[in-house]
C-alpha positions in Angstrom: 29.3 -62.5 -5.3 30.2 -58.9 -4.1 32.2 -56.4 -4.6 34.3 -54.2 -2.2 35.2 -50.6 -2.9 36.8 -47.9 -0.6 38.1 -44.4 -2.0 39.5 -41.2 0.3 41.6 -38.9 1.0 42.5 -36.6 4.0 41.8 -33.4 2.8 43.8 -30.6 4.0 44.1 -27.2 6.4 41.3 -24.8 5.2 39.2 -27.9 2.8 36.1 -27.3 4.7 36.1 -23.6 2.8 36.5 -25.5 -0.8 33.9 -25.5 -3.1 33.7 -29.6 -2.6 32.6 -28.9 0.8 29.8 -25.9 0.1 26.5 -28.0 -0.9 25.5 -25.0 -3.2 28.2 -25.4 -5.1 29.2 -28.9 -5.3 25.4 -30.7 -4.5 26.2 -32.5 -2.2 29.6 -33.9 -0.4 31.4 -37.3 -0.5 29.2 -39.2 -1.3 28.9 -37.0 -4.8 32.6 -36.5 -4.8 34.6 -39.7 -4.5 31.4 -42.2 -3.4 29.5 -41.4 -7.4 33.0 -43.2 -9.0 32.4 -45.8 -6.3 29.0 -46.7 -7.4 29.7 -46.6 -11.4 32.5 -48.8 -10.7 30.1 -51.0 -9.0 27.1 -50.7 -11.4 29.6 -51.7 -14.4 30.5 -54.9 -12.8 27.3 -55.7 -10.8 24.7 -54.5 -13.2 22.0 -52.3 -12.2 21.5 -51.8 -8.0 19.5 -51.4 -5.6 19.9 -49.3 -2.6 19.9 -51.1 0.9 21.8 -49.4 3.3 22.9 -45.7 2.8 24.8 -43.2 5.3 26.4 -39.8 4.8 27.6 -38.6 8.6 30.4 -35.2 8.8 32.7 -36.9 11.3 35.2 -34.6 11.2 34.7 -31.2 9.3 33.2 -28.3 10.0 30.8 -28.1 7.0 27.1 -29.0 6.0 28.7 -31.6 3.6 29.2 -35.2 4.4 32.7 -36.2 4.9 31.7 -39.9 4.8 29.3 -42.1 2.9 28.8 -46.2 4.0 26.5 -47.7 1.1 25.2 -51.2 0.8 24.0 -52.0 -2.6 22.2 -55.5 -4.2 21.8 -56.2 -7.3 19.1 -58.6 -9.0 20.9 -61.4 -8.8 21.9 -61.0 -5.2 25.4 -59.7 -5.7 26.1 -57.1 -3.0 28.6 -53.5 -3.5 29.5 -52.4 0.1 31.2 -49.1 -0.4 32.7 -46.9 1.5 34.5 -43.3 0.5 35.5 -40.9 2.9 37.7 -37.1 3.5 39.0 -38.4 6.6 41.4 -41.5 5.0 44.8 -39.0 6.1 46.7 -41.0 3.5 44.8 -41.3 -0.2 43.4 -44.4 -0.9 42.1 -46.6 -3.6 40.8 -49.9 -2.9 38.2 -52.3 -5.3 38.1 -55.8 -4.9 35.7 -58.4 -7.0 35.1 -61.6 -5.2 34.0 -64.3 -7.2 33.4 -68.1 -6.4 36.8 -69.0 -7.5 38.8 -65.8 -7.6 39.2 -62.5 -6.5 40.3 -59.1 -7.8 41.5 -56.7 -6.0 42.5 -53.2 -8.0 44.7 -50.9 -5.6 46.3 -47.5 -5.6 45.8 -44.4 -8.8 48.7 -43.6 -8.9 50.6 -40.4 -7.5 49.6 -39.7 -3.9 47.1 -43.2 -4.2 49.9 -45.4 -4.9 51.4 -47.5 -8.1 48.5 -48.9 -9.8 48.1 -52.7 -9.0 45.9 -55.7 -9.9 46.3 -58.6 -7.9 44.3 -61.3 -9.2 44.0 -64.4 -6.3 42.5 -67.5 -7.5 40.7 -70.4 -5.3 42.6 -73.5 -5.3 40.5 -76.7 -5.3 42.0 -77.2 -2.0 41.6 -74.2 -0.6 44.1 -72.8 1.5 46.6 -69.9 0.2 45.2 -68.7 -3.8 47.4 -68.9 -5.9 48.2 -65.0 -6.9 49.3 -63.0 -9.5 49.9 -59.0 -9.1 50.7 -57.0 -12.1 51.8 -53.4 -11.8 51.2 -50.1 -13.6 53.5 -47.5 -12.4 53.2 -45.2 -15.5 50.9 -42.3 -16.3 47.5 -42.8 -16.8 45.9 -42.9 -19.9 42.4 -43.5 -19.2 40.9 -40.1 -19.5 42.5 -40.2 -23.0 41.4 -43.5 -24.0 37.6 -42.9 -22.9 37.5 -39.7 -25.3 38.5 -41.8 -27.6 35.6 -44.1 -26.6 32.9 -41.8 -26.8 34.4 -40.3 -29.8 34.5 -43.7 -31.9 30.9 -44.2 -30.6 29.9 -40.9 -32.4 31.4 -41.6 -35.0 30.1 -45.2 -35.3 26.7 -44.3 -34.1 26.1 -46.1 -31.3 25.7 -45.7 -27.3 28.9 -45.1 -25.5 30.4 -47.2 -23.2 29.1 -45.2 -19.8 26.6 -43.5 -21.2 23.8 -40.6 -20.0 21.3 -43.3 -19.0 24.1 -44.6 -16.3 25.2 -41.2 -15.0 21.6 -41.2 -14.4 21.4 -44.0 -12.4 24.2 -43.5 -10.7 22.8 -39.8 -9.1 19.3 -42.0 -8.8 21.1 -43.7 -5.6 22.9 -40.8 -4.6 19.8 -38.7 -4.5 18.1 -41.5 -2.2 20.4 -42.0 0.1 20.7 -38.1 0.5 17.1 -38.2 1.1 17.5 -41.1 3.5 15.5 -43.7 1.5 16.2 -47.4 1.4 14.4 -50.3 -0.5 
């Protein structure tokens, strides 16, 4: 039915002097930096999206950047993404939840400053009431960047598309670029 992400961190004495925070250099501000993950995270689950709702205020920092972005996506089927990554958590945050008819997902933490890595899975009882729930944990070091070489290395060699390919990074900047220009559908 929807999913739920949030993603941020704090920043630190001096971040509004980081490259992150100069729009020459980085192209833009959260919504680029943490909020881009946010919306392929969403697209890969959801599908393709539309933009319906898209903010980027600085709340807090003294830069041109923004320091927050609020998006509301849909997809075609109705599904919604409401997503929300900010620099002004003050303790770094990962939260993604997937809420089905029956069940929910809810993917927590990165690791290291974000917390152990956890998946709690909660699913509806025909009763309703308390889910029944089931959390595994992943408290070691992370392998993804690893296994996604691998990936996109195996699709080389296979000749095929990769898994998260050019055509997706594009349409993932496609709703970044209209909500920095302030358009909506």
């Amino acid at each position: 039915m929807y999913v739920r992400g949030r993603y941020g961190h704090g920043g630190r004495p001096g971040m509004e002097k980081e490259w992150r925070c100069q729009i020459g250099v980085s192209g833009g501000g959260e919504l680029i930096d943490q909020g881009s993950h946010l919306i392929d995270l969403s697209r890969w689950f959801l599908g393709d999206l539309t933009l319906e709702y898209g903010a980027v205020p600085t709340l807090y920092w003294d830069t041109q950047a923004d320091d927050n972005c609020f998006l509301a996506l849909k997809s075609a089927t109705g599904a919604f993404a409401w997503l929300h990554a900010t620099w002004t958590e003050w303790k770094n945050m990962f939260s993604f939840e997937i809420v089905g008819r029956d069940a929910k997902l809810a993917i927590d933490g990165l690791g290291g400053s974000y917390g152990v890595e956890r998946l709690s899975f909660y699913k509806m009882l025909p009763e309703m009431g308390p889910p029944e729930t089931t959390i595994w944990e992943y408290p070691f070091s992370d392998t993804s960047w690893d296994r996604e070489f691998r990936e996109f290395e195996a699709a080389l060699t296979e000749g095929r598309r990769p898994l998260g390919d050019i055509e997706d990074a594009f349409a993932n900047l496609e709703i970044v670029d209209q909500v920095y220009r302030g358009r909506t559908s």
